[in-house]
N, C-alpha and C positions, 0 to 999 in steps of 0.2 A: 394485464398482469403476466408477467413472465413467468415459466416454468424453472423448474434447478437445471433440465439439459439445456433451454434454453440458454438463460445464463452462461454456462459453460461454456456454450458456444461461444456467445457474443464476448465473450471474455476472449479464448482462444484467438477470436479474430484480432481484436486489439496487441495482445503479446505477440499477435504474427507480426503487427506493425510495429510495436517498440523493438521488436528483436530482429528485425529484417529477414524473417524467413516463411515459412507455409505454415497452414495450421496442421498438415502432414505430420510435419518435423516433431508435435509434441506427444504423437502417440508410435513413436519409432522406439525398437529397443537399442540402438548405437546414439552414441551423443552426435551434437551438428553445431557446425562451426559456420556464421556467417560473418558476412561483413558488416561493419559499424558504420549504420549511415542516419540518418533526419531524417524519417519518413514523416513525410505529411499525416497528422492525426497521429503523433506520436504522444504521448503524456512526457509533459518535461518539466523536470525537476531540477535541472541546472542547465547553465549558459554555456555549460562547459563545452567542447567538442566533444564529440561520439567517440567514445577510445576502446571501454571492456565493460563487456556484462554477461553475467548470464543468468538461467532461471531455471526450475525443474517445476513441474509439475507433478512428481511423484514417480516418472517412469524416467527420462533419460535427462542428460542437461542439453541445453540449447544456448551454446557460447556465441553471441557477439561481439567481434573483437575489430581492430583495425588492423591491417593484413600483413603486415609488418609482425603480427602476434602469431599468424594460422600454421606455420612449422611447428613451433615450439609446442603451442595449443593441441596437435594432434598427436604430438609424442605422448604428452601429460595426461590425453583424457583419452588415446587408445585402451583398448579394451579393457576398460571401465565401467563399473554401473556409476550410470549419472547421478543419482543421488548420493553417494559417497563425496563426491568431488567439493560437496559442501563442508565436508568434517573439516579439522581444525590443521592435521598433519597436509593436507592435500592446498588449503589453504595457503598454508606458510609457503609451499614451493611454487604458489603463484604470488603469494604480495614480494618472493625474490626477484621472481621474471618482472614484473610490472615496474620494481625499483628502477630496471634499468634504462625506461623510458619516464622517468617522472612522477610516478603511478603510484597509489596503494589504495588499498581495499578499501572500502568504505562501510557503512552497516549492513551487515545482511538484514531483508526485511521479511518478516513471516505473514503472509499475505491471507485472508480469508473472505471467504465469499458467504452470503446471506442465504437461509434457506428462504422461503415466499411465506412462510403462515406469518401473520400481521396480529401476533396479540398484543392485546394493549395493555400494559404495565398498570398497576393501582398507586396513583399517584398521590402522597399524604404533604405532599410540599408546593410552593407558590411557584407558579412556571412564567415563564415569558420570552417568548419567538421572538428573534431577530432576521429579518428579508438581509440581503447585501448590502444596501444604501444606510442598515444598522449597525451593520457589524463593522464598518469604516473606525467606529469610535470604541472599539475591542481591542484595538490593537496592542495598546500601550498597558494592556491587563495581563494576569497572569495564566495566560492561556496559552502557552506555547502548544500543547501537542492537541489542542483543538481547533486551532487554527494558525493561519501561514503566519511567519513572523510582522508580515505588510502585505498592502494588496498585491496580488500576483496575477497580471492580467492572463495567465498562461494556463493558469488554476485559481482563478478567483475564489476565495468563500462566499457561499453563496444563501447558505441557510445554517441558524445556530438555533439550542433551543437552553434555556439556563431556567438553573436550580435555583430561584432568590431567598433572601431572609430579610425582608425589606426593600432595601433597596441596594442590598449587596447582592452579588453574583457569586454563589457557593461552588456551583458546579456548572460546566459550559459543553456541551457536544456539539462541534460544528462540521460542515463536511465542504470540502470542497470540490469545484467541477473540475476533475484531471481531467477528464475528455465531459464531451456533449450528454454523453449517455451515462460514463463512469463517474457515481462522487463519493471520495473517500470521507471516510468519517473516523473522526479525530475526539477526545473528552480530558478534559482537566477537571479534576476536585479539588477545592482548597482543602491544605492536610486535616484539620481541622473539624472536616464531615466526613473523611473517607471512612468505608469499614459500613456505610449507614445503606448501599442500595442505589444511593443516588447516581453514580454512574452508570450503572446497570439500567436503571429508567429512562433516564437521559437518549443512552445509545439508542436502545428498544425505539423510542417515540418518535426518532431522529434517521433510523432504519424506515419503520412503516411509511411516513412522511414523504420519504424520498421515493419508495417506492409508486405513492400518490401522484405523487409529479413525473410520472415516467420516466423518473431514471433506477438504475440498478447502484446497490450501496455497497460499497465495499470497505474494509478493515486492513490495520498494518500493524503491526509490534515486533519489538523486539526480541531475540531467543529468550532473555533471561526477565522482561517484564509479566510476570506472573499475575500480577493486578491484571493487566491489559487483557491479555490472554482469559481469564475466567469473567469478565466484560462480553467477549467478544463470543466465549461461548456458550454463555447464559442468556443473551441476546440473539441465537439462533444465527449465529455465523459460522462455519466451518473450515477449519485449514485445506487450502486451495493451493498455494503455490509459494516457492523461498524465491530470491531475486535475490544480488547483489551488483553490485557497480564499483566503479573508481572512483577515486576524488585525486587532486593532485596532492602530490607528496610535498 
């Protein structure tokens, strides 16, 4: 069982690799500009080629960009606190820059990381685990944000665990393998039961579990998902890091 610095760690290492820089770079007080590359054991979420990203941790930003970006990039985020660069004014004068290669922002994502206590939820409703070779036939349900739209051999779902009423599916937590070690965990309610807990148990049970299987569980939401967000910190998860990316324009 992992510790919280732990964690941290092993996390650190991973954003060294999606961002192409040291794990140094995330407890520096100036921001860092690297180059956008494919590292091997990167988590990947599109096909797209490596163009602009970047992430804070709560102390500086750590921009990834394609080098064609690193003049403009250093004008913009000179002496800067990194965590500003996330606001909405600082924003706008990068989805300008980015226009002119194609580019615009895509969702910032608000990232959290699991504390280790494993308590177990009191469960008052009908459960039932899905392995991977189950959840093949999930797809075409209404689970979007607990799992991928299709199987994604890059980040497979690989464990789901569902709220039944029969032989319906009320509520669905699944998580998938972005890396070996790392799996995000994702939950849908039908409208219907929300408001009732069941998400909250879900995630909890779906957290411990993963923890079981020696991997570390990690969490994603939106700035303005509010449901997600009081999920995520009722279930012993903690805001850890912002990211955002590009998509094409």
């Amino acid at each position: 069982m992992y510790n919280k610095e732990q964690i941290r760690m092993e996390w650190k290492k991973q954003l060294a690799i999606d961002f192409n820089c040291t794990i140094q770079d995330f407890d520096k007080e100036e921001n860092v500009i690297t180059l956008a590359k494919s590292n091997q054991g990167r988590r990947i979420y599109t096909q797209q080629k490596e163009f602009f990203s970047m992430v804070t941790l709560g102390r500086n930003t750590v921009i990834c960009a394609d080098e064609k970006m690193h003049e403009w990039l250093r004008q913009w985020s000179a002496n800067k606190n990194g965590i500003w660069l996330f606001e909405h004014s600082y924003l706008m004068e990068l989805e300008l820059e980015l226009q002119k290669y194609g580019k615009k922002l895509g969702q910032s994502h608000h990232m959290f990381l699991p504390k280790v206590e494993l308590n177990e939820p009191t469960i008052d409703f009908s459960l039932k685990w899905f392995e991977q070779d189950a959840i093949m036939k999930l797809y075409q349900q209404a689970f979007a944000n607990a799992l991928c739209e299709k199987f994604l051999p890059q980040r497979p779902d690989i464990l789901a665990v569902g709220a039944m009423k029969g032989e319906q599916i009320i509520g669905l937590a699944g998580c998938s393998a972005d890396t070996t070690l790392f799996w995000q965990i994702g939950i849908d309610v039908l409208p219907a039961y929300r408001g009732m807990g069941i998400g909250t148990k879900l995630v909890q049970l779906l957290k411990n579990e993963t923890f079981r299987r020696g991997a570390i569980p990690f969490y994603g939401t939106s700035l303005s998902n509010l449901y997600s967000w009081n999920i995520a910190l009722n279930c012993g998860f903690y805001p850890a890091w912002v990211e955002i990316e590009t998509i094409e324009n």
